[in-house]
KEKE-3310 file (N, C-alpha, C; in steps of 0.2 Angstrom, whole numbers, plus 5000, padded with zeros to 4 digits):
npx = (5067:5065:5067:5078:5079:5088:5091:5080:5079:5091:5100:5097:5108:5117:5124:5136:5136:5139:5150:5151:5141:5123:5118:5123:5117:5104:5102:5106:5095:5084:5089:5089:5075:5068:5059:5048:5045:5044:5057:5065:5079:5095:5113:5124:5136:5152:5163:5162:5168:5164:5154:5148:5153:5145:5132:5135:5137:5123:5117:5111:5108:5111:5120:5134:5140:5153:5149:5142:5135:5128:5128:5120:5106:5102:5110:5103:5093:5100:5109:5118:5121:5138:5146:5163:5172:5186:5187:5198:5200:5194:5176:5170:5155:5147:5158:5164:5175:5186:5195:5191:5186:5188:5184:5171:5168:5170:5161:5148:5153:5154:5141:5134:5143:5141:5126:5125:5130:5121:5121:5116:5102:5096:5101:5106:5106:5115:5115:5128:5141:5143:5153:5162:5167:5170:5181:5191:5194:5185:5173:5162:5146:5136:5128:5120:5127:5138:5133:5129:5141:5147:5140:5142:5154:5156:5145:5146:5138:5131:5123:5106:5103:5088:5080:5070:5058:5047:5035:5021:5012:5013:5023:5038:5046:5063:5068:5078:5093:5104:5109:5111:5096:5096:5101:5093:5084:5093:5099:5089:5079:5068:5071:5077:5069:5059:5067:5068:5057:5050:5063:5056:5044:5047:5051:5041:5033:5040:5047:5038:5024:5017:5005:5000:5007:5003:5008:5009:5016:5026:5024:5037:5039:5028:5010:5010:5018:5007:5002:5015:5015:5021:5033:5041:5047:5039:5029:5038:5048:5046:5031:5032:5040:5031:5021:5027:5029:5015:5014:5018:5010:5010:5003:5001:5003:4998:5010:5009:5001:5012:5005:4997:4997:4996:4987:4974:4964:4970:4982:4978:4975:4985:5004:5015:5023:5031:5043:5050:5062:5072:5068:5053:5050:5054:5049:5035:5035:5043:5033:5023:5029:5041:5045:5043:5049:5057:5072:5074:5082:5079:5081:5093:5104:5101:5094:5090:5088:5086:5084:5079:5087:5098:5116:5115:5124:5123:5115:5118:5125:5118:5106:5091:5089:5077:5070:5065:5063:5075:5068:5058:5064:5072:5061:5053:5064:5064:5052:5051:5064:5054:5046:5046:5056:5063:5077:5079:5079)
npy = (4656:4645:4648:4637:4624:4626:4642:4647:4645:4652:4664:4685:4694:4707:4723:4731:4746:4764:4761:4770:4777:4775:4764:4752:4754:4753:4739:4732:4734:4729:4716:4714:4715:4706:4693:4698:4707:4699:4696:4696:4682:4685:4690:4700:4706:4714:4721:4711:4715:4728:4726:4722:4733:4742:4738:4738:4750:4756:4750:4738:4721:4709:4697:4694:4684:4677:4671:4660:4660:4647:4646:4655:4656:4646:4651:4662:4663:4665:4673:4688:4685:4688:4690:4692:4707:4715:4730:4745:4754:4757:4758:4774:4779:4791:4798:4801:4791:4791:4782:4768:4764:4756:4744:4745:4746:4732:4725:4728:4722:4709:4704:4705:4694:4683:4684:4680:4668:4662:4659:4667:4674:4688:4706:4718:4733:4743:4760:4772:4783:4793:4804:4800:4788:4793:4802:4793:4788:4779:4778:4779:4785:4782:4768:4761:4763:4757:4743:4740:4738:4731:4719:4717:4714:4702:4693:4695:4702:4716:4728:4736:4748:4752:4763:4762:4768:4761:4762:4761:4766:4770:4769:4774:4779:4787:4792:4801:4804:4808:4820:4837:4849:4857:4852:4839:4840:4838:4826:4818:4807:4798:4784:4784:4786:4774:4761:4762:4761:4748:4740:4742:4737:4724:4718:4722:4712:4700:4700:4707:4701:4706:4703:4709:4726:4742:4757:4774:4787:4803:4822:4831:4846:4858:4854:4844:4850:4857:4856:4861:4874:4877:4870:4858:4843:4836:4830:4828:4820:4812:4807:4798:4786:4781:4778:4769:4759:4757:4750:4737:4730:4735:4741:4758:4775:4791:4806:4814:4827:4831:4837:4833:4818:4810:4811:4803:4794:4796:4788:4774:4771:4764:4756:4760:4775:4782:4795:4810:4815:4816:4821:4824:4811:4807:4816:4814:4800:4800:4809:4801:4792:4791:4783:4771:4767:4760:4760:4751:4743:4738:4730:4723:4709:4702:4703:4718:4729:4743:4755:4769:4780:4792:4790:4798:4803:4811:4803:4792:4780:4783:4778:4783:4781:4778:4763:4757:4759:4752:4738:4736:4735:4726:4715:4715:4713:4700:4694:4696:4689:4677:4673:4668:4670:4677:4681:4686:4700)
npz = (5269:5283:5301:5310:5323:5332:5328:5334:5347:5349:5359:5357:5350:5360:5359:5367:5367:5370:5383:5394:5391:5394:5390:5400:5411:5406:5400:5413:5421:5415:5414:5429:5430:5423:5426:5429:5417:5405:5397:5383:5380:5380:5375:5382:5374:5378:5390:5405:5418:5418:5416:5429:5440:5435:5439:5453:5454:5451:5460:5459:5460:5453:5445:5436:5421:5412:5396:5381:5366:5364:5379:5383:5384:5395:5408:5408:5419:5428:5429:5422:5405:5398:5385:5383:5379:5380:5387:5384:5393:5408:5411:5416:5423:5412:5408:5392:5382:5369:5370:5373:5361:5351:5357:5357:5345:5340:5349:5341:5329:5334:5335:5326:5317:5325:5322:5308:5308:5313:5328:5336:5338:5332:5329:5342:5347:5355:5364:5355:5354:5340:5340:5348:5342:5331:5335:5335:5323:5317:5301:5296:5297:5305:5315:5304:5293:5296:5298:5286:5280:5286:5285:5271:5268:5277:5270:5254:5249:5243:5254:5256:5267:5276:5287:5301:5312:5322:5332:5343:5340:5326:5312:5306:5290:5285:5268:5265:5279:5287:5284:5282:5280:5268:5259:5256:5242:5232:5235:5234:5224:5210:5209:5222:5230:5226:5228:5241:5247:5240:5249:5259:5261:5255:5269:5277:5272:5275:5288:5297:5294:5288:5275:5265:5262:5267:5260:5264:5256:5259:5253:5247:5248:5256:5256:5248:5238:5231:5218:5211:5214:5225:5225:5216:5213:5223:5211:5201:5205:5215:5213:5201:5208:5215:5206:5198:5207:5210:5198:5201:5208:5223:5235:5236:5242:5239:5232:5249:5257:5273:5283:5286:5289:5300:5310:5321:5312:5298:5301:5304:5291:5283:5286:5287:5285:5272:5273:5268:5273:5288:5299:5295:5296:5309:5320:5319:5325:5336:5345:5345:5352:5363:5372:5371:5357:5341:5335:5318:5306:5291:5277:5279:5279:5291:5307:5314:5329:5339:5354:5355:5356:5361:5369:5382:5392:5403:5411:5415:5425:5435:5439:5434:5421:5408:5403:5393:5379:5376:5382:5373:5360:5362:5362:5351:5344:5346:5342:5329:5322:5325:5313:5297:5288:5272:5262:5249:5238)
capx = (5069:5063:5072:5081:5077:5095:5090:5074:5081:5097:5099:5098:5117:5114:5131:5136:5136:5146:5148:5151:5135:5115:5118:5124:5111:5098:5103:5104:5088:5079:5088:5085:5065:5069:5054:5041:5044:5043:5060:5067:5083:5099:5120:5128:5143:5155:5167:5159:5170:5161:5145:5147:5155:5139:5127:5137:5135:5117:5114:5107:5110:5112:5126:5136:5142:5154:5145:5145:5128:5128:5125:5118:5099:5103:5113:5101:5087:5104:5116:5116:5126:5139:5152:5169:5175:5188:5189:5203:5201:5190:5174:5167:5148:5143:5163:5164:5183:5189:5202:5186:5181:5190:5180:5162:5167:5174:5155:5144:5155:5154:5134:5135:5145:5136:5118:5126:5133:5115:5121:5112:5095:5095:5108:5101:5112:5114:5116:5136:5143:5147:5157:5168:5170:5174:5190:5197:5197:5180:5173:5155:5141:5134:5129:5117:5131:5143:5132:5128:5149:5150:5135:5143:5162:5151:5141:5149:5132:5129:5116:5104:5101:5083:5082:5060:5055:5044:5031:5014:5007:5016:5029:5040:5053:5065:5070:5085:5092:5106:5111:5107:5087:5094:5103:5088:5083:5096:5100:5081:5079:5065:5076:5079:5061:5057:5071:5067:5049:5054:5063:5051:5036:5046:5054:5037:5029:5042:5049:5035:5021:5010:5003:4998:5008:5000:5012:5007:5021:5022:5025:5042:5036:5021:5004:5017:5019:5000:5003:5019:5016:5026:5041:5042:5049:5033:5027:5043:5053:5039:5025:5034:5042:5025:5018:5031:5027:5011:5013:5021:5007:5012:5001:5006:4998:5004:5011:5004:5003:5014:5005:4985:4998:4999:4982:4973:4962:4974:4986:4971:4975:4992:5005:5022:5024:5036:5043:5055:5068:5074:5062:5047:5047:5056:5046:5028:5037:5044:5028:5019:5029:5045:5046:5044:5047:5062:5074:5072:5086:5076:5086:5101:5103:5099:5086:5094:5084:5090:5081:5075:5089:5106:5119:5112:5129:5122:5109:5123:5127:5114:5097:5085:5088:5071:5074:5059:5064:5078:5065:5054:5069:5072:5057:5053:5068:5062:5047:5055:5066:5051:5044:5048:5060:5064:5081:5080:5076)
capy = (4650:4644:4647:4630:4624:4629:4648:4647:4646:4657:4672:4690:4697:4712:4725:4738:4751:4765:4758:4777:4780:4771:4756:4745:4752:4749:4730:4729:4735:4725:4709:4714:4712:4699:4689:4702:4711:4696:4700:4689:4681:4690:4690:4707:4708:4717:4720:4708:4719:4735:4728:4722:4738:4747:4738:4740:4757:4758:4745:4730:4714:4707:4691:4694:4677:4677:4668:4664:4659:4642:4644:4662:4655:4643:4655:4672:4664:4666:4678:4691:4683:4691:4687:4695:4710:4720:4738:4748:4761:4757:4764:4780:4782:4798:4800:4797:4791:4788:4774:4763:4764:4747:4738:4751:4743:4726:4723:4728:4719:4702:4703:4704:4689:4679:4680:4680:4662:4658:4655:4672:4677:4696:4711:4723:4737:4747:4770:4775:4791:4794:4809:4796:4785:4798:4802:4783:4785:4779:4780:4778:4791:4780:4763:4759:4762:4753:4738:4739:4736:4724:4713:4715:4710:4694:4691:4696:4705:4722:4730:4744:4748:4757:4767:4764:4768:4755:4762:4757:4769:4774:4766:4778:4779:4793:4791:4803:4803:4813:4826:4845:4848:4859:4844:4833:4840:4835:4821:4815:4803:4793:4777:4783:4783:4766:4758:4765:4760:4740:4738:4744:4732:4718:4720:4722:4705:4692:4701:4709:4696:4707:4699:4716:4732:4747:4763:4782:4792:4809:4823:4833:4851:4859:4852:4841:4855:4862:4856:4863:4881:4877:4866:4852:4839:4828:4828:4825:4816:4805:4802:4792:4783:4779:4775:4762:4753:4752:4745:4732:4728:4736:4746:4764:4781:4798:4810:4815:4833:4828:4840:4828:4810:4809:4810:4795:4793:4794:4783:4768:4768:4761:4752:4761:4781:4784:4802:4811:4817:4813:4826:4823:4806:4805:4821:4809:4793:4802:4811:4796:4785:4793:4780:4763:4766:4754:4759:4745:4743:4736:4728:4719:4702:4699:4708:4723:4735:4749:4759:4775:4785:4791:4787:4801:4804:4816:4800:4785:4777:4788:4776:4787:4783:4771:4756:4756:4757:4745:4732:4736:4734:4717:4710:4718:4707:4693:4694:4699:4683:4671:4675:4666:4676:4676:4686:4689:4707)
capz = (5273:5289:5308:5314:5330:5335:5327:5336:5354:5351:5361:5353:5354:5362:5360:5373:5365:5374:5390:5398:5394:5398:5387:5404:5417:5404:5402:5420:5424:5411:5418:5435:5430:5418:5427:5428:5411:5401:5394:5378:5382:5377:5376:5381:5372:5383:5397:5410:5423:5417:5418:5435:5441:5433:5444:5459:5454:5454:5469:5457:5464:5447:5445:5430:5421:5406:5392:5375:5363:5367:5387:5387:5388:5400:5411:5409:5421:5437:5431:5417:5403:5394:5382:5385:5374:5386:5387:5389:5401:5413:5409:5421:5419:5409:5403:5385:5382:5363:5370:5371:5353:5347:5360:5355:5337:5340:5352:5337:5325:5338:5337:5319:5317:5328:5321:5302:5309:5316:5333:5339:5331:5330:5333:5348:5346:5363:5359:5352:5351:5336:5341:5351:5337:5325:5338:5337:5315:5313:5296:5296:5298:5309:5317:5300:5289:5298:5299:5281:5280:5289:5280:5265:5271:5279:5265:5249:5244:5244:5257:5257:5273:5277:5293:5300:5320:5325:5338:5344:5334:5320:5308:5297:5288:5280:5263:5267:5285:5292:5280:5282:5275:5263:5253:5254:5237:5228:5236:5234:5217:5211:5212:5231:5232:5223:5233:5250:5246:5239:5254:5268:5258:5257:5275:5282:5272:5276:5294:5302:5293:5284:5268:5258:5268:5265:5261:5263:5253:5260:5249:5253:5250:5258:5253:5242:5231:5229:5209:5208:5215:5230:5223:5208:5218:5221:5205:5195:5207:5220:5211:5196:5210:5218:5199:5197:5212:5209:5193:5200:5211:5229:5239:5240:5241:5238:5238:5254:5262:5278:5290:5288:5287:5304:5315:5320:5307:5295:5300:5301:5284:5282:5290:5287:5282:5270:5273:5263:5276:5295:5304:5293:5299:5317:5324:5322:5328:5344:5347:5347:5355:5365:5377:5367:5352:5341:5329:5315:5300:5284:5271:5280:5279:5300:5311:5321:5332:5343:5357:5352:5359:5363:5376:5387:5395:5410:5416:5415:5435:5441:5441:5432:5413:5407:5399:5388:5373:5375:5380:5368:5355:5363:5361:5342:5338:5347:5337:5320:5323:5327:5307:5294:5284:5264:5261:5243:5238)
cpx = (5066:5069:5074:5079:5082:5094:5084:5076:5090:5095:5098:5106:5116:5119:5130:5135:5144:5146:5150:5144:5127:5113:5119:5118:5105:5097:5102:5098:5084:5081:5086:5078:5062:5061:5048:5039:5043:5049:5063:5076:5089:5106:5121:5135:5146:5160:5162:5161:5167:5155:5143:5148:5150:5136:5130:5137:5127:5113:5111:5111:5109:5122:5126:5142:5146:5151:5147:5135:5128:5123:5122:5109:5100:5107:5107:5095:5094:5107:5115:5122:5130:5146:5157:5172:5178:5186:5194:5206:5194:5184:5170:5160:5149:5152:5165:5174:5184:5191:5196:5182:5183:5186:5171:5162:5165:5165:5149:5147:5155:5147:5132:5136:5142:5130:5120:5127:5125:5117:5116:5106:5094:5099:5102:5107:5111:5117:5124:5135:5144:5155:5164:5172:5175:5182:5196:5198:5190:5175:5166:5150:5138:5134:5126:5122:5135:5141:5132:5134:5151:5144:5140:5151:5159:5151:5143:5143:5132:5122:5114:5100:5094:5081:5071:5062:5048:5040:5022:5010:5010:5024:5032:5048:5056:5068:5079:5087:5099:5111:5108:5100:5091:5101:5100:5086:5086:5099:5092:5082:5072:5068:5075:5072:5057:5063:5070:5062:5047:5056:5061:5046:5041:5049:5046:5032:5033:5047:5044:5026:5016:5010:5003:5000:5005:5005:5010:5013:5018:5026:5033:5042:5029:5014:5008:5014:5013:5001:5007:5019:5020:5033:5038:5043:5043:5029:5032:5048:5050:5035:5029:5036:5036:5020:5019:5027:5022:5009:5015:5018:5007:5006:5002:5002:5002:5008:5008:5005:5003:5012:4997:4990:4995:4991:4980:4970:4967:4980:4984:4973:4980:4996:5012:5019:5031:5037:5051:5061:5067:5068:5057:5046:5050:5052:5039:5031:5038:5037:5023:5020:5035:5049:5048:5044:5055:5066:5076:5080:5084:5082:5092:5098:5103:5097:5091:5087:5086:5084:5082:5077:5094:5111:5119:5117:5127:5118:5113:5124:5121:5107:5092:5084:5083:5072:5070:5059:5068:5075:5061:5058:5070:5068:5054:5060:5067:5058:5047:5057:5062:5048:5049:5052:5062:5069:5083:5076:5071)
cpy = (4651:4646:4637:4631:4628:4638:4650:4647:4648:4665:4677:4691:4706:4717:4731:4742:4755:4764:4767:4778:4775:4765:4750:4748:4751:4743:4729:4729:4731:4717:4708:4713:4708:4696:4692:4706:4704:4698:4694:4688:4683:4689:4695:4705:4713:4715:4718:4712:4726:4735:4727:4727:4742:4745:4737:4746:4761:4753:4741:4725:4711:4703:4692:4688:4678:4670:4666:4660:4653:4641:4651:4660:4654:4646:4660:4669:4666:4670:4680:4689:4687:4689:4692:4700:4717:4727:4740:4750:4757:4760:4770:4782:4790:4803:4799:4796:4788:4781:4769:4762:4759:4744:4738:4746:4734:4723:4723:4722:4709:4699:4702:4697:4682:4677:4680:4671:4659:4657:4662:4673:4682:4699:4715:4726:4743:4755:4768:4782:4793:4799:4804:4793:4789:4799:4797:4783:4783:4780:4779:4784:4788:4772:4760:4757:4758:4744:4735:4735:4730:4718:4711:4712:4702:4691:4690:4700:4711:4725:4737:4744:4755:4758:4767:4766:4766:4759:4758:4759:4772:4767:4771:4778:4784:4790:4796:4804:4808:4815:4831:4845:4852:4855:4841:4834:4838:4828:4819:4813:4799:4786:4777:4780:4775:4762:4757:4760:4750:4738:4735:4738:4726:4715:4718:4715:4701:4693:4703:4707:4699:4707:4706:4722:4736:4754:4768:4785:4799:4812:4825:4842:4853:4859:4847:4844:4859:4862:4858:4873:4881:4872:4860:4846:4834:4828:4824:4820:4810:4804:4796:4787:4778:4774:4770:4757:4751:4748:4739:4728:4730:4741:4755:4769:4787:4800:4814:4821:4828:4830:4836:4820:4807:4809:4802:4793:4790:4790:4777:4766:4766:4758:4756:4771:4779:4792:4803:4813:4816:4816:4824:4817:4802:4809:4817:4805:4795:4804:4807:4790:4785:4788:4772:4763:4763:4757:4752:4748:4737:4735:4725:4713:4698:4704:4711:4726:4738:4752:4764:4782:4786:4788:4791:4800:4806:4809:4794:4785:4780:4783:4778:4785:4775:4765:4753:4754:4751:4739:4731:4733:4726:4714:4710:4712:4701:4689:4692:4689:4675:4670:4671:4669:4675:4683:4689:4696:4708)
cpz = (5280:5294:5307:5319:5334:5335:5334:5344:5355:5356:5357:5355:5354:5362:5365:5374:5369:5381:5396:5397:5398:5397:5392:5409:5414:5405:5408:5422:5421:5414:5423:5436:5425:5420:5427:5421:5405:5397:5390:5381:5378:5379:5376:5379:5374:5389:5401:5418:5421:5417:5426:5439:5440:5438:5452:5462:5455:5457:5466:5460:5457:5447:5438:5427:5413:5403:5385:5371:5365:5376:5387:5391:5394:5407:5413:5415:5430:5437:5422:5413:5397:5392:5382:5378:5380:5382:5388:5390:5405:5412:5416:5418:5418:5406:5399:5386:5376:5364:5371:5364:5351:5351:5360:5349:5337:5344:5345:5332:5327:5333:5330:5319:5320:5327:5313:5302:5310:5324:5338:5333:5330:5332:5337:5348:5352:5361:5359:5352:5346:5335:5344:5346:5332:5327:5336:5327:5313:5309:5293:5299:5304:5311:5310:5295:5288:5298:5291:5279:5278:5287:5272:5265:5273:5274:5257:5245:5248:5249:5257:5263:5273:5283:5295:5309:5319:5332:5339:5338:5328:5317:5303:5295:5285:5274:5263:5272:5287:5287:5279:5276:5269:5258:5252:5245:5232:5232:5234:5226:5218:5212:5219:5233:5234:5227:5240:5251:5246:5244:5260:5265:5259:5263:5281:5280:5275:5283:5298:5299:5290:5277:5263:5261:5264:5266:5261:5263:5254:5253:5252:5254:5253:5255:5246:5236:5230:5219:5207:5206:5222:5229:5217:5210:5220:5216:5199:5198:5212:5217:5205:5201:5211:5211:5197:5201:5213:5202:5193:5207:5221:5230:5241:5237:5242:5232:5243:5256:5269:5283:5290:5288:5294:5310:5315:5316:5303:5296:5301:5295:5279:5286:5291:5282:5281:5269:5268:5266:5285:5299:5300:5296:5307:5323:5325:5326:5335:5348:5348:5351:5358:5367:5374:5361:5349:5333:5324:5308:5296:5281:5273:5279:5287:5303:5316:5322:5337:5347:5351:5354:5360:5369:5382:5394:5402:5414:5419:5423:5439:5443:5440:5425:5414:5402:5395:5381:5371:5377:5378:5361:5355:5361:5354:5340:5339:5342:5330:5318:5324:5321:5302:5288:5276:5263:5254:5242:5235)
residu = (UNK:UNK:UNK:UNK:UNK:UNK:UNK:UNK:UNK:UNK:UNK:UNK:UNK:UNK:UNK:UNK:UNK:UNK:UNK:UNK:UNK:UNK:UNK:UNK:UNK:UNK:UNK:UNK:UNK:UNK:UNK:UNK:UNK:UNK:UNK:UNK:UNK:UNK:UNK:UNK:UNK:UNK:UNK:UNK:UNK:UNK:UNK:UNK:UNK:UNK:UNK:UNK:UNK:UNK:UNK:UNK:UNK:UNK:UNK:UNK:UNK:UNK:UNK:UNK:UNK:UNK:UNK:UNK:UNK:UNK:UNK:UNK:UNK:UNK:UNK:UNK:UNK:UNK:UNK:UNK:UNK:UNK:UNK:UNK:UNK:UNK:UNK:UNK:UNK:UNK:UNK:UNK:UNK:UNK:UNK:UNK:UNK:UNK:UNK:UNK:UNK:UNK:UNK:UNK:UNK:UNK:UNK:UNK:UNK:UNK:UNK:UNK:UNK:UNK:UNK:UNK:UNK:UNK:UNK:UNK:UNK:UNK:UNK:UNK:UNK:UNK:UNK:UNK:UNK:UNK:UNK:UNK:UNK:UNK:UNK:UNK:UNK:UNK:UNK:UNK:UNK:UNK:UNK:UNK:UNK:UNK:UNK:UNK:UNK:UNK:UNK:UNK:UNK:UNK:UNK:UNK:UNK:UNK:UNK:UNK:UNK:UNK:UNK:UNK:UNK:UNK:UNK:UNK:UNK:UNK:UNK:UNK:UNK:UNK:UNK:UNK:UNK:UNK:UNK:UNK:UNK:UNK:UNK:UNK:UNK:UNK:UNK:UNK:UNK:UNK:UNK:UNK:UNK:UNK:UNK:UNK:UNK:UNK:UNK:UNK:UNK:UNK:UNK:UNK:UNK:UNK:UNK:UNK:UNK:UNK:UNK:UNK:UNK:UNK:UNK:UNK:UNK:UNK:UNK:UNK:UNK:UNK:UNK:UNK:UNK:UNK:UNK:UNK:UNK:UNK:UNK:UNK:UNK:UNK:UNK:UNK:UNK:UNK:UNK:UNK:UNK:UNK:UNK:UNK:UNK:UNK:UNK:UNK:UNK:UNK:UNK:UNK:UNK:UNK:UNK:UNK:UNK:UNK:UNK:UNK:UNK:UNK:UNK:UNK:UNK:UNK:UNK:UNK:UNK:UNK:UNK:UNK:UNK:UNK:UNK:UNK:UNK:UNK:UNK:UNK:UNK:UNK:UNK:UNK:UNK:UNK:UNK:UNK:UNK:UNK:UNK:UNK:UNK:UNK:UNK:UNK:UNK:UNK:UNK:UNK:UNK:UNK:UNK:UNK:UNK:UNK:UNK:UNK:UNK:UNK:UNK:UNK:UNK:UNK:UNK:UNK:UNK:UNK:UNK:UNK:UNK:UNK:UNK:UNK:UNK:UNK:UNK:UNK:UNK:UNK:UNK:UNK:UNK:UNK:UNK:UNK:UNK:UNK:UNK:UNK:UNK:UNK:UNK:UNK:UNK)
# end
């Protein structure tokens, strides 16, 4: 389906995150240079009294204006617009506090609802605690999980949610993501594989516009496997995956020894690495792109993207934390959203 005009000059719904931590003086700072950074137009969901409090904290002159999708465009070029989800306690940069987890929740869950409606065109998801979360009862491993949830509560359809980071130089994805390395082996399936793999291909044609992606499947043991003198696992459980996919016309190479994937040559010659666990394919993407690089969630039915970082509790009110990635996240979704999209799997 195409955007509607209405999709097409919606805001992104941008949520708080934990408002103790970096998630408000990022957004400040990115509206504060709104006009010199080229930055896409955006609705914080959030206490409007916690954001305005933040930049009184770090000395921005930034006009905070309750909002809702509707007027946030036309609002964001005087005053930074933000639709109203109280808090509360008050929040204290760099003090995590449980008692704000209904409104951490209730802000993602807005941003959702909003672009599932159409009236926003992408989620931009601002860092969480989890640790906090977990205090308040929350039952999600993470942000990915939880959005997955609450798509399928929306929607009535099942979602597989695929976890990529999005940098200049590098796209990759893990096929298993935060579970101890020494589970990955039995969690790892060719299904996982072939699913991860489906995802990310048809994610990258009909969101990120290219016509024929190019996959490099790495292995998951050393030299993936050296023929099965160092583990069994890319021969009996990746390559068939990999054999499928190309029987079914997809692009895809490997298994790959994961310590040659990663130079510049080698990465010329794909568009997306598929790795088999969190490190394998987070330690390239950061090392190549620390600062701007975009957590991406594949396979929902709406464009989310996230910095490329935590809530970095110690930098909160201070004026030092960078706001790179979140406006590199913003504008990825901008983009993403501007693509002609096709939500069948």
């Amino acid at each position: 389906m195409t955007h509607s005009t209405l999709r097409d000059r919606a805001p992104l719904a941008l949520s708080m995150g934990d408002p103790a931590g970096i998630g408000l003086d990022i957004a400040l700072d990115i509206w504060a240079h709104r006009k010199t950074r080229s930055t896409p137009r955006f609705l914080m969901i959030g206490d409007p009294e916690a954001v305005a409090e933040r930049a009184r904290t770090l000395s921005l002159d930034v006009r905070v204006s309750e909002a809702d999708c509707e007027t946030a465009c036309s609002t964001f070029e005087d005053a930074m617009p933000v639709y109203p989800v109280k808090t509360a306690h008050t929040p204290v940069a760099g003090v995590a506090d449980p008692g704000n987890a209904a409104a951490i929740i209730a802000s993602i869950k807005t941003a959702v609802e909003f672009t599932l409606q159409g009236s926003a065109s992408a989620v931009v998801t601002n860092p969480i605690s989890k640790s906090v979360l977990y205090e308040s009862g929350f039952g999600f491993p993470g942000h990915t999980e939880f959005l997955a949830d609450l798509a399928e509560q929306m929607t009535g359809r099942a979602a597989a949610p695929v976890m990529m980071l999005a940098g200049p130089k590098l796209r990759a994805v893990p096929v298993t993501i935060h579970i101890p390395l020494k589970d990955v082996p039995a969690q790892l399936t060719t299904d996982l594989v072939y699913k991860t793999c489906r995802i990310t291909a048809h994610d990258l044609r009909y969101r990120f516009g290219l016509a024929h992606p190019r996959l490099a499947v790495s292995g998951l043991n050393p030299h993936a496997g050296e023929d099965g003198a160092l583990g069994l696992e890319d021969d009996a459980v990746i390559r068939p995956a990999i054999e499928r996919l190309r029987g079914q016309g997809l692009n895809v190479v490997g298994p790959l020894p994961a310590d040659t994937m990663f130079h510049d040559a080698a990465r010329a010659q794909y568009d997306v690495a598929i790795c088999m666990y969190h490190d394998q394919a987070l330690i390239p993407a950061k090392a190549l792109g620390f600062d701007d690089s975009v957590n991406v969630t594949l396979g929902l039915p709406f464009i989310r993207t996230s910095p490329d970082h935590g809530t970095a509790f110690s930098l909160a009110g201070k004026g030092v934390a960078r706001s790179d990635s979140l406006l590199a996240a913003l504008r990825l979704a901008s983009q993403l959203a501007s693509h002609t999209l096709d939500t069948s799997a």
